[in-house]
Structure formats: structure tokens, C-alpha cells
mmCIF file of the N, C-alpha and C atoms, coordinates in Angstrom:
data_MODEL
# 
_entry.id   MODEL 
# 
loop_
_atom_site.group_PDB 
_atom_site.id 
_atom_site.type_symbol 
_atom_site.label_atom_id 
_atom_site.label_alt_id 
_atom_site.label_comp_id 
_atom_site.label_asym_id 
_atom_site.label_entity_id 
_atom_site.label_seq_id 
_atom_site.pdbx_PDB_ins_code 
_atom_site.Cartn_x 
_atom_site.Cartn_y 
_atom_site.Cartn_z 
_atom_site.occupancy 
_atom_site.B_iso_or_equiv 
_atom_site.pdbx_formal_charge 
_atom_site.auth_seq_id 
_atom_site.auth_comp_id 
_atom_site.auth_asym_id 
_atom_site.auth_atom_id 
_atom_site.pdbx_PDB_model_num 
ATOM 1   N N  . UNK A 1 1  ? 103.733 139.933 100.910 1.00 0.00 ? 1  UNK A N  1 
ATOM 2   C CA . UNK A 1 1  ? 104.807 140.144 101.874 1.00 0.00 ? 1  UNK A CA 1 
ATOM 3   C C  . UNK A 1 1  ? 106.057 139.386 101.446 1.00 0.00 ? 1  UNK A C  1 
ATOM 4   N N  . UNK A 1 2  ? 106.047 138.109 100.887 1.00 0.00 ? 2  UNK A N  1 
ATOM 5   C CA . UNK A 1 2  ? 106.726 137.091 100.540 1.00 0.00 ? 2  UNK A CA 1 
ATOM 6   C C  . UNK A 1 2  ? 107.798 137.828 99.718  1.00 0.00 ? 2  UNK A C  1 
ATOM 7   N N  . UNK A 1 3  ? 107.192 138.596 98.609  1.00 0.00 ? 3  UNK A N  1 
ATOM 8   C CA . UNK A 1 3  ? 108.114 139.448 97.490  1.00 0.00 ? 3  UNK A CA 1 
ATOM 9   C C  . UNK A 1 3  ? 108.558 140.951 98.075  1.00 0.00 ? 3  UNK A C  1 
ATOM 10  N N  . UNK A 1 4  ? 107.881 141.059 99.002  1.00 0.00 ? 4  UNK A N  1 
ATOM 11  C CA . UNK A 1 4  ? 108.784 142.468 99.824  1.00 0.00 ? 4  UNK A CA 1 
ATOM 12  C C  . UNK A 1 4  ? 110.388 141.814 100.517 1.00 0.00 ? 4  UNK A C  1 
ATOM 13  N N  . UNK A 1 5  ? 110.085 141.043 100.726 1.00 0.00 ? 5  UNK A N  1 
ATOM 14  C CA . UNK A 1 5  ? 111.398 140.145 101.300 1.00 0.00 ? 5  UNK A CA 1 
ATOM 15  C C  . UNK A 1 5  ? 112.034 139.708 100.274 1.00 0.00 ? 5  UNK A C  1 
ATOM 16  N N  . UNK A 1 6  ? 111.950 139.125 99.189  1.00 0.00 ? 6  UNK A N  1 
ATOM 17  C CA . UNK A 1 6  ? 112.747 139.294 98.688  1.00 0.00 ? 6  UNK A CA 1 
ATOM 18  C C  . UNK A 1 6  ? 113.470 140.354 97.979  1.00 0.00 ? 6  UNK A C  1 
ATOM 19  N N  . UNK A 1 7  ? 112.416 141.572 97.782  1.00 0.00 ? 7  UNK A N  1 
ATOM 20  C CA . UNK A 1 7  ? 113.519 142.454 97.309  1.00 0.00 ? 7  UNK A CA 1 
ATOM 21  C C  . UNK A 1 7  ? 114.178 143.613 98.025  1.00 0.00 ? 7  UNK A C  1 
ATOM 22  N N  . UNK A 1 8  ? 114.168 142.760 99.252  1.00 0.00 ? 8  UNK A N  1 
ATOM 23  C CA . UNK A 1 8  ? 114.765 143.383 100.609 1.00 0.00 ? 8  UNK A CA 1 
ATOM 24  C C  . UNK A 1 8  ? 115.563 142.968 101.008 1.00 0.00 ? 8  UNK A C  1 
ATOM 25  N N  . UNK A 1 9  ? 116.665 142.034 100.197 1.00 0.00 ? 9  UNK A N  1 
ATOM 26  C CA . UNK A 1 9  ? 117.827 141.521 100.667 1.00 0.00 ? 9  UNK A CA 1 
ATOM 27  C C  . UNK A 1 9  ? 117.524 139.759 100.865 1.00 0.00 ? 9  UNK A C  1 
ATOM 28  N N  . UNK A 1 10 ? 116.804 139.372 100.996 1.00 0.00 ? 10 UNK A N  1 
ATOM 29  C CA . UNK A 1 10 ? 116.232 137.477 100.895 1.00 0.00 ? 10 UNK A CA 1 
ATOM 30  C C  . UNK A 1 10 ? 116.524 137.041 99.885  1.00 0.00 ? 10 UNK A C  1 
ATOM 31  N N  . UNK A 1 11 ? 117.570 137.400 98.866  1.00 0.00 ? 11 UNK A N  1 
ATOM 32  C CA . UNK A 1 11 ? 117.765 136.639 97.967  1.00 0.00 ? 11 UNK A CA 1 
ATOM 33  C C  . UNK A 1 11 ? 118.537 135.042 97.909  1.00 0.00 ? 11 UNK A C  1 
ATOM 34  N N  . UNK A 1 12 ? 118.139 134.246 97.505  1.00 0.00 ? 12 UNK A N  1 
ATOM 35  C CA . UNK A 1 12 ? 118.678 132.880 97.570  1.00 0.00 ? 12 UNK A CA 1 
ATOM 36  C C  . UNK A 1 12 ? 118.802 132.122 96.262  1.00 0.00 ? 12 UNK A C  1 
ATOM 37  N N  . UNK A 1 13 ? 119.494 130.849 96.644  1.00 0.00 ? 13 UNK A N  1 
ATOM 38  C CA . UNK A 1 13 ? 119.865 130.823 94.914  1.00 0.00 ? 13 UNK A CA 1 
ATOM 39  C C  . UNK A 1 13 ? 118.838 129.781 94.518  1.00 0.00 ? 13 UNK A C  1 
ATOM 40  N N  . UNK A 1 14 ? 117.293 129.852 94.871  1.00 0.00 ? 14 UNK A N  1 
ATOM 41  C CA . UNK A 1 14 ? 116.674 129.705 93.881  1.00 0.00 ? 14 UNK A CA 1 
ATOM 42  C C  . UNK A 1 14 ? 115.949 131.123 92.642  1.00 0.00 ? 14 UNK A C  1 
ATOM 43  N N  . UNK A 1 15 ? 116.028 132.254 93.823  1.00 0.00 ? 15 UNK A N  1 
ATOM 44  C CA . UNK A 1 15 ? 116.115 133.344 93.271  1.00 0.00 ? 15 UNK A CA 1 
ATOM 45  C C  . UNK A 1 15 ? 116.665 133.725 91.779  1.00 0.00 ? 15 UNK A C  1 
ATOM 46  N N  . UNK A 1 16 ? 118.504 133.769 92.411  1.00 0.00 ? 16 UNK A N  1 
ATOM 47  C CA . UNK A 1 16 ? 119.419 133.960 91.874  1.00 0.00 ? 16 UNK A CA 1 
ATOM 48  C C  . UNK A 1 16 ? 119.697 133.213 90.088  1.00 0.00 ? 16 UNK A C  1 
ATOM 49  N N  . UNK A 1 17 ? 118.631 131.961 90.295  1.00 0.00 ? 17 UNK A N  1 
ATOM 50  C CA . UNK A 1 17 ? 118.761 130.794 89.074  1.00 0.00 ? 17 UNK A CA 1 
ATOM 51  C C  . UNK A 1 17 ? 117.314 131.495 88.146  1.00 0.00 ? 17 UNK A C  1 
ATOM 52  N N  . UNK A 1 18 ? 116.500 131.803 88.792  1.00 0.00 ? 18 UNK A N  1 
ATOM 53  C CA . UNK A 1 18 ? 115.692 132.606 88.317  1.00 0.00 ? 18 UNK A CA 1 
ATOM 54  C C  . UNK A 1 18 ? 115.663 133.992 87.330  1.00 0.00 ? 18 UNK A C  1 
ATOM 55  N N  . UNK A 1 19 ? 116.933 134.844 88.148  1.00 0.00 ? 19 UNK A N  1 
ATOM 56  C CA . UNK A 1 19 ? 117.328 136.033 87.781  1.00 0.00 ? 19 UNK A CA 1 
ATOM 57  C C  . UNK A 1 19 ? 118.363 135.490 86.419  1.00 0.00 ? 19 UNK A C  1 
ATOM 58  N N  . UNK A 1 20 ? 119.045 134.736 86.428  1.00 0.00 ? 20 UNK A N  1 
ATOM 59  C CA . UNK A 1 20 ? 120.055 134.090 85.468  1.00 0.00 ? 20 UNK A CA 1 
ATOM 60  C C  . UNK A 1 20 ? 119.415 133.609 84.398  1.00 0.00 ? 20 UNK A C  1 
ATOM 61  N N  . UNK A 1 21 ? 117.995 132.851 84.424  1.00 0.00 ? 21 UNK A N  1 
ATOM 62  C CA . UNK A 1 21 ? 117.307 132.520 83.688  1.00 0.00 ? 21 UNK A CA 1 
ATOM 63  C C  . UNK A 1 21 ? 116.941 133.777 82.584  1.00 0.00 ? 21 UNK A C  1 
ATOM 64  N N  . UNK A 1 22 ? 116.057 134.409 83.269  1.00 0.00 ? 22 UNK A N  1 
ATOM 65  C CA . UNK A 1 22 ? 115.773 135.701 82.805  1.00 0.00 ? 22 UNK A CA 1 
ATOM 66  C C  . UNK A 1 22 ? 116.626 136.488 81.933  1.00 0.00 ? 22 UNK A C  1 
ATOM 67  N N  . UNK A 1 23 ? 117.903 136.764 82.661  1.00 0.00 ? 23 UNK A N  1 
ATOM 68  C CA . UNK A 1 23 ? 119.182 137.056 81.577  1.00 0.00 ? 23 UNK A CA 1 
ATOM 69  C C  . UNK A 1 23 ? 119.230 136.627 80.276  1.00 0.00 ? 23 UNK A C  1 
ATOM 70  N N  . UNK A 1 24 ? 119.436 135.035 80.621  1.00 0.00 ? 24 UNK A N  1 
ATOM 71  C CA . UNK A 1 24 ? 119.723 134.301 79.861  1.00 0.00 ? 24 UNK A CA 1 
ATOM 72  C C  . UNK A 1 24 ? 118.121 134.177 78.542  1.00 0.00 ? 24 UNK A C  1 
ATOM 73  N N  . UNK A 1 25 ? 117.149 134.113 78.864  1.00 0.00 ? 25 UNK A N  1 
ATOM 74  C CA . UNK A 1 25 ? 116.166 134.527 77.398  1.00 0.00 ? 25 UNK A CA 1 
ATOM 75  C C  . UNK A 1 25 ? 116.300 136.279 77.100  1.00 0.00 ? 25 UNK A C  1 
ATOM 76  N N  . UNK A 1 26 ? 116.503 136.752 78.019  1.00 0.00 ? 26 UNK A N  1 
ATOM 77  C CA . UNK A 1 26 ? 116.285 138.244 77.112  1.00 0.00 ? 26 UNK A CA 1 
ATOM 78  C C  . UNK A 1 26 ? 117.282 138.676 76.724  1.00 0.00 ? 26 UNK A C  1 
ATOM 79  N N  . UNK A 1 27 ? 118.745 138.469 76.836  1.00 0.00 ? 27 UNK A N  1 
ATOM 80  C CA . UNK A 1 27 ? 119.773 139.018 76.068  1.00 0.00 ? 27 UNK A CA 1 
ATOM 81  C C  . UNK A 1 27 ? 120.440 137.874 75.297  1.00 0.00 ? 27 UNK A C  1 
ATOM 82  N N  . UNK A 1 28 ? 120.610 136.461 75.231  1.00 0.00 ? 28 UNK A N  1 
ATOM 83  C CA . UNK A 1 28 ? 120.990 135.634 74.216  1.00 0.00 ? 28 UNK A CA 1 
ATOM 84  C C  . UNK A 1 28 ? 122.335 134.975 75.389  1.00 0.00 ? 28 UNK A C  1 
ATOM 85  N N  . UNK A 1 29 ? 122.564 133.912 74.534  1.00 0.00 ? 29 UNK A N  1 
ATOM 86  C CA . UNK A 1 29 ? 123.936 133.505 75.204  1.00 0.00 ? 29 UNK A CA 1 
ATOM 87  C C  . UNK A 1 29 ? 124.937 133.961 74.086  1.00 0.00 ? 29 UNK A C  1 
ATOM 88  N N  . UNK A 1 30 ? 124.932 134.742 73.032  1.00 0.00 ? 30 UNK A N  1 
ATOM 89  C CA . UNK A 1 30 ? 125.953 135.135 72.524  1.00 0.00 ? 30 UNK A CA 1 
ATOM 90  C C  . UNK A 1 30 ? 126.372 136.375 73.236  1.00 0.00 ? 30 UNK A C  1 
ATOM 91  N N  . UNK A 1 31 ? 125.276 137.196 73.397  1.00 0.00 ? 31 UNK A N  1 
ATOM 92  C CA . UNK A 1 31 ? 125.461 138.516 73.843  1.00 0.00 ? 31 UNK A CA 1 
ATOM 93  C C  . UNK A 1 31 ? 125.955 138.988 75.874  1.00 0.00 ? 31 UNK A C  1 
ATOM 94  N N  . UNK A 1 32 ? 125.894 137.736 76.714  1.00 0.00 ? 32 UNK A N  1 
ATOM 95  C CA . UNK A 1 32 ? 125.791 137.398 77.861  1.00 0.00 ? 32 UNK A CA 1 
ATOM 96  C C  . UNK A 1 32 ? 127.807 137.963 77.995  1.00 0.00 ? 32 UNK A C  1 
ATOM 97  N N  . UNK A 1 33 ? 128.538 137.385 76.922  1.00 0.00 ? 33 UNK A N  1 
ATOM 98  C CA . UNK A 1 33 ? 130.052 137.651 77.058  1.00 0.00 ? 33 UNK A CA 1 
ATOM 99  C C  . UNK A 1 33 ? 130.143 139.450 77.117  1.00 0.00 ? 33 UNK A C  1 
ATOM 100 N N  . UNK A 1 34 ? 129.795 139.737 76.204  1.00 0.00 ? 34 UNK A N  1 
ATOM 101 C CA . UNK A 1 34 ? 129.959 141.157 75.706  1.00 0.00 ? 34 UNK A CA 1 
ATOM 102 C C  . UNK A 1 34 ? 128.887 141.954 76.996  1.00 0.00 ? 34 UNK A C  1 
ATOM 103 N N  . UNK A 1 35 ? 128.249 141.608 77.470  1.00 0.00 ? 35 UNK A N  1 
ATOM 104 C CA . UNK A 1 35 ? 127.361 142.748 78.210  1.00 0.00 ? 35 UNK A CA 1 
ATOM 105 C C  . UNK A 1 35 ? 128.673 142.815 79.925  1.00 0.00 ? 35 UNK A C  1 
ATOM 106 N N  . UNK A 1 36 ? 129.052 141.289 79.860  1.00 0.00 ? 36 UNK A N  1 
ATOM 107 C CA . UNK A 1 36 ? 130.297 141.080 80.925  1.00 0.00 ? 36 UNK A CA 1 
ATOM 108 C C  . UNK A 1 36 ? 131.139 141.896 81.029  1.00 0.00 ? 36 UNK A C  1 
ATOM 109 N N  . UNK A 1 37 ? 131.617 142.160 79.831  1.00 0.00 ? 37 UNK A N  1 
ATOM 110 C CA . UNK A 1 37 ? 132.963 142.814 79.611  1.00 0.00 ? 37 UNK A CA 1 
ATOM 111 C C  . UNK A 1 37 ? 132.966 143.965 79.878  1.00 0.00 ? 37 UNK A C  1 
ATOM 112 N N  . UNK A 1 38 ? 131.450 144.856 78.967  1.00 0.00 ? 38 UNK A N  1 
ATOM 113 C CA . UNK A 1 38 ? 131.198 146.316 79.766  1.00 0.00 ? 38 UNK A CA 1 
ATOM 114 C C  . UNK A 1 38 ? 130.590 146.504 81.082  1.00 0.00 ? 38 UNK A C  1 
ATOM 115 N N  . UNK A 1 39 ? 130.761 146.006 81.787  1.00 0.00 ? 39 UNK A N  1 
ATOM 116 C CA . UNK A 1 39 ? 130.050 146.025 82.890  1.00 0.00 ? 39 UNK A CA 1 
ATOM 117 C C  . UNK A 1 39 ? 131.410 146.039 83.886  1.00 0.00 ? 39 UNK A C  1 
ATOM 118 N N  . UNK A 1 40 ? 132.077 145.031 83.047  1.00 0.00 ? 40 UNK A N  1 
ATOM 119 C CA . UNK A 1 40 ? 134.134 144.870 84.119  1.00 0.00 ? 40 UNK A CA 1 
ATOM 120 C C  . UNK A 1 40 ? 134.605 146.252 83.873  1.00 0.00 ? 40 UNK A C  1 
ATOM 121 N N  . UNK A 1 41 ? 134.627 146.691 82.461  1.00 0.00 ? 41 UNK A N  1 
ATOM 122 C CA . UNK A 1 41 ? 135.235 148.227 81.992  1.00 0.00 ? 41 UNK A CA 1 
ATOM 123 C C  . UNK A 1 41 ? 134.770 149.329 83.121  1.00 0.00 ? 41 UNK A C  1 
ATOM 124 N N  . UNK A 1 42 ? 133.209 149.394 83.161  1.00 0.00 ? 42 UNK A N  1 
ATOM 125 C CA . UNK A 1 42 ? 132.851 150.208 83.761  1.00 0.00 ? 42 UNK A CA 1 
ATOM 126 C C  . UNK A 1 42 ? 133.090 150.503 85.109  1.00 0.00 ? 42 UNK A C  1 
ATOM 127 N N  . UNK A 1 43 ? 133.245 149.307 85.881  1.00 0.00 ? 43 UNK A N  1 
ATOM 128 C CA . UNK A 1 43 ? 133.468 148.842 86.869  1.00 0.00 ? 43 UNK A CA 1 
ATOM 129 C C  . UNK A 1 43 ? 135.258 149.727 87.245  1.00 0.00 ? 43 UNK A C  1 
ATOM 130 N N  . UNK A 1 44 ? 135.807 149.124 86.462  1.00 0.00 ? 44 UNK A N  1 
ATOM 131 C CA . UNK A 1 44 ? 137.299 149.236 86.356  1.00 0.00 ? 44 UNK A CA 1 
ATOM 132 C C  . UNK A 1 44 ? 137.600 151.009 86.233  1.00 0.00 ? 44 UNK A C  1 
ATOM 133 N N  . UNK A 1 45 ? 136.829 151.389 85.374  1.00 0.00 ? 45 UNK A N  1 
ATOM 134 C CA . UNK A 1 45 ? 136.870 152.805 84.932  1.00 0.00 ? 45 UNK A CA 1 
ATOM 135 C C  . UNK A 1 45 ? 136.015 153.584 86.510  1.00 0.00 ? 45 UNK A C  1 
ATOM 136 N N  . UNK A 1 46 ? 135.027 153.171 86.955  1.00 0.00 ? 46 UNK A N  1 
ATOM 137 C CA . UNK A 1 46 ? 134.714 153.732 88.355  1.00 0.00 ? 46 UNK A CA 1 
ATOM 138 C C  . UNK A 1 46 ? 136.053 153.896 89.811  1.00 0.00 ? 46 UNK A C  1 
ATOM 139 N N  . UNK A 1 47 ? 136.817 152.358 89.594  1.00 0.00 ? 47 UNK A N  1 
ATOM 140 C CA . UNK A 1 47 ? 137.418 151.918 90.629  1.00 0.00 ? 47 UNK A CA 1 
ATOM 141 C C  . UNK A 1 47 ? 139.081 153.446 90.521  1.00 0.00 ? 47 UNK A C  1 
ATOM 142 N N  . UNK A 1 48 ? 138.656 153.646 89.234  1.00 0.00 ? 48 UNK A N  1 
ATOM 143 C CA . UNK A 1 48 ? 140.253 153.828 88.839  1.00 0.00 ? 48 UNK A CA 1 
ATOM 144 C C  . UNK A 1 48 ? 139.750 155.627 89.018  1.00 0.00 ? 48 UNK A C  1 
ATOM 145 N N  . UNK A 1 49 ? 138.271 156.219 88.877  1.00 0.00 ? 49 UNK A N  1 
ATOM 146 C CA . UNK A 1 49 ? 137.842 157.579 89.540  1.00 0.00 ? 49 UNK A CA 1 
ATOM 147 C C  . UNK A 1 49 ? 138.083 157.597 90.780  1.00 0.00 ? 49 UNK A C  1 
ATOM 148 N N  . UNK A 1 50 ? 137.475 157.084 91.607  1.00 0.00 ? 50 UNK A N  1 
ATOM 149 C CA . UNK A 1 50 ? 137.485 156.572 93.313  1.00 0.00 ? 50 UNK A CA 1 
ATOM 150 C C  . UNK A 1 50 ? 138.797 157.473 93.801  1.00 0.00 ? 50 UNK A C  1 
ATOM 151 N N  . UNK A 1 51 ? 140.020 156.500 93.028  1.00 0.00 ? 51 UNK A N  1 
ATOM 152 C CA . UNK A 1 51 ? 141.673 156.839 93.131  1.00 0.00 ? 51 UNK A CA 1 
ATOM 153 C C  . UNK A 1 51 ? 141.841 158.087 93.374  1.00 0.00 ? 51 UNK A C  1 
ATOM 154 N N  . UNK A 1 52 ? 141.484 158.523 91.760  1.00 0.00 ? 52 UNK A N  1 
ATOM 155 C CA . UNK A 1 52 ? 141.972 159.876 91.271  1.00 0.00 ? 52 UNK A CA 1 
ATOM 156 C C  . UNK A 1 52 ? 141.218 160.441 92.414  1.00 0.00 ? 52 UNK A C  1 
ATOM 157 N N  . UNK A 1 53 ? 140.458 160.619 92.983  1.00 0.00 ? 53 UNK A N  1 
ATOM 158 C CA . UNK A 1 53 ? 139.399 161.359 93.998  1.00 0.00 ? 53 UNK A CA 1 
ATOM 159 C C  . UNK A 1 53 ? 140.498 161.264 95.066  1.00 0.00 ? 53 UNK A C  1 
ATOM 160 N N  . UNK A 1 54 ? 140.546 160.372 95.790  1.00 0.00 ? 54 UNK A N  1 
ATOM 161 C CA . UNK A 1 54 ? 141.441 160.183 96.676  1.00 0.00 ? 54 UNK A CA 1 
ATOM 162 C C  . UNK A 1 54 ? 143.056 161.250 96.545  1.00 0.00 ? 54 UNK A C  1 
ATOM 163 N N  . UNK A 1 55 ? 143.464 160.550 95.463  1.00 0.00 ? 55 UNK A N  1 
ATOM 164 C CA . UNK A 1 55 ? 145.005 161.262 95.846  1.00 0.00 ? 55 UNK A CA 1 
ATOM 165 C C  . UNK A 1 55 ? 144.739 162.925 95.589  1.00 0.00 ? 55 UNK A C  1 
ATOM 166 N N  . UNK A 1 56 ? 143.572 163.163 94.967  1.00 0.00 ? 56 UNK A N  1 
ATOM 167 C CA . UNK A 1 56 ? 143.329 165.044 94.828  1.00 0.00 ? 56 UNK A CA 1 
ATOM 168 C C  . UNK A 1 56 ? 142.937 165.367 96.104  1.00 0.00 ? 56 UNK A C  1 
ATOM 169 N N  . UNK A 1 57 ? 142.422 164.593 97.041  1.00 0.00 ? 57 UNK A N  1 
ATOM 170 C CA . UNK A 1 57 ? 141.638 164.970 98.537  1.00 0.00 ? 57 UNK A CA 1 
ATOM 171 C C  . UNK A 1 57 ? 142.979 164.823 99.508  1.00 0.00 ? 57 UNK A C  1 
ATOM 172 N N  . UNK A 1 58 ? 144.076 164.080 99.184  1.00 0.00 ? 58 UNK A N  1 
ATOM 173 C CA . UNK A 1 58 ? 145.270 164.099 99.780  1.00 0.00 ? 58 UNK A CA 1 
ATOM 174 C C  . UNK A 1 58 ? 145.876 165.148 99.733  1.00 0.00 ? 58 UNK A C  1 
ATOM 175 N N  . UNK A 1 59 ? 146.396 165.468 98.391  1.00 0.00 ? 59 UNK A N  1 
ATOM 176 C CA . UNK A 1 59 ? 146.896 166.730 98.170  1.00 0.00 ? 59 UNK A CA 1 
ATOM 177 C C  . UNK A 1 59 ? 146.522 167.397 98.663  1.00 0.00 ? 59 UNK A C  1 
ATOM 178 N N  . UNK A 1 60 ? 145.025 168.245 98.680  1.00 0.00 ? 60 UNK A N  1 
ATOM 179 C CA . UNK A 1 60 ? 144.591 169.319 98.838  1.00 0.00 ? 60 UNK A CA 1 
ATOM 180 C C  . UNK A 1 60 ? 144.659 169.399 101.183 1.00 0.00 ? 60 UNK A C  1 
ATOM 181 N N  . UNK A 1 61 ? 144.527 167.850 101.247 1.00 0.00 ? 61 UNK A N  1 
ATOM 182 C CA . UNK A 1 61 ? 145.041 168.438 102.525 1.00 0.00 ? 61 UNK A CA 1 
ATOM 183 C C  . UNK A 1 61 ? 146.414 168.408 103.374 1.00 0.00 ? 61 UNK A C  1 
ATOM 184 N N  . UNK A 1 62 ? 147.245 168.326 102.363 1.00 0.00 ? 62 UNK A N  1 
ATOM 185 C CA . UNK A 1 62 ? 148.511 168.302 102.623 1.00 0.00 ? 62 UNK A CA 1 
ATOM 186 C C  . UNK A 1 62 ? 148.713 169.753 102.702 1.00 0.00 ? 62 UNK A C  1 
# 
């Protein structure tokens, strides 16, 4: 039950140091910068669809 809760939103930052841990042996601390960066891009490249969605749903009900 203990682990249904947590992956039901109970996360805490002994969790959280856990999950970081984990990161941190399976992808390297060299590679930790670079996985950042695509993850901001992607992020950035979603935020900047969203937009375009928006001002075409404007138009079209103008």
C-alpha cells in the first residue's frame, strides 16, 4: 500500500533524493547537462505549439 501512495502523488524529498540518485548512476554526471537541455528545447518547442494552436483557434473564430 505504502508504494501505491507513493506513486499516487506522496512524493517527498526523501523520495525525490532517491529518484536523483538513480539519475545520477544511470546516465553519468557528464551526460545529466545535455539530457537538461533537451528536455528545456522540447519543452520550449511544445510551449511555442500550444501558441500557434491558440492564435489559429482565434482566427478561425473571428
Amino acid at each position: 500500500m505504502y508504494m501505491l501512495n507513493i506513486f499516487l502523488g506522496m512524493v517527498g524529498a526523501p523520495q525525490v533524493i532517491i529518484i536523483a540518485i538513480a539519475i545520477l548512476l544511470l546516465f553519468g554526471g557528464k551526460k545529466i547537462p545535455e539530457l537538461m537541455k533537451g528536455i528545456g528545447q522540447g519543452m520550449k518547442e511544445f510551449k511555442k505549439a500550444t501558441k500557434d494552436l491558440e492564435k489559429k483557434q482565434e482566427k478561425i473564430s473571428e
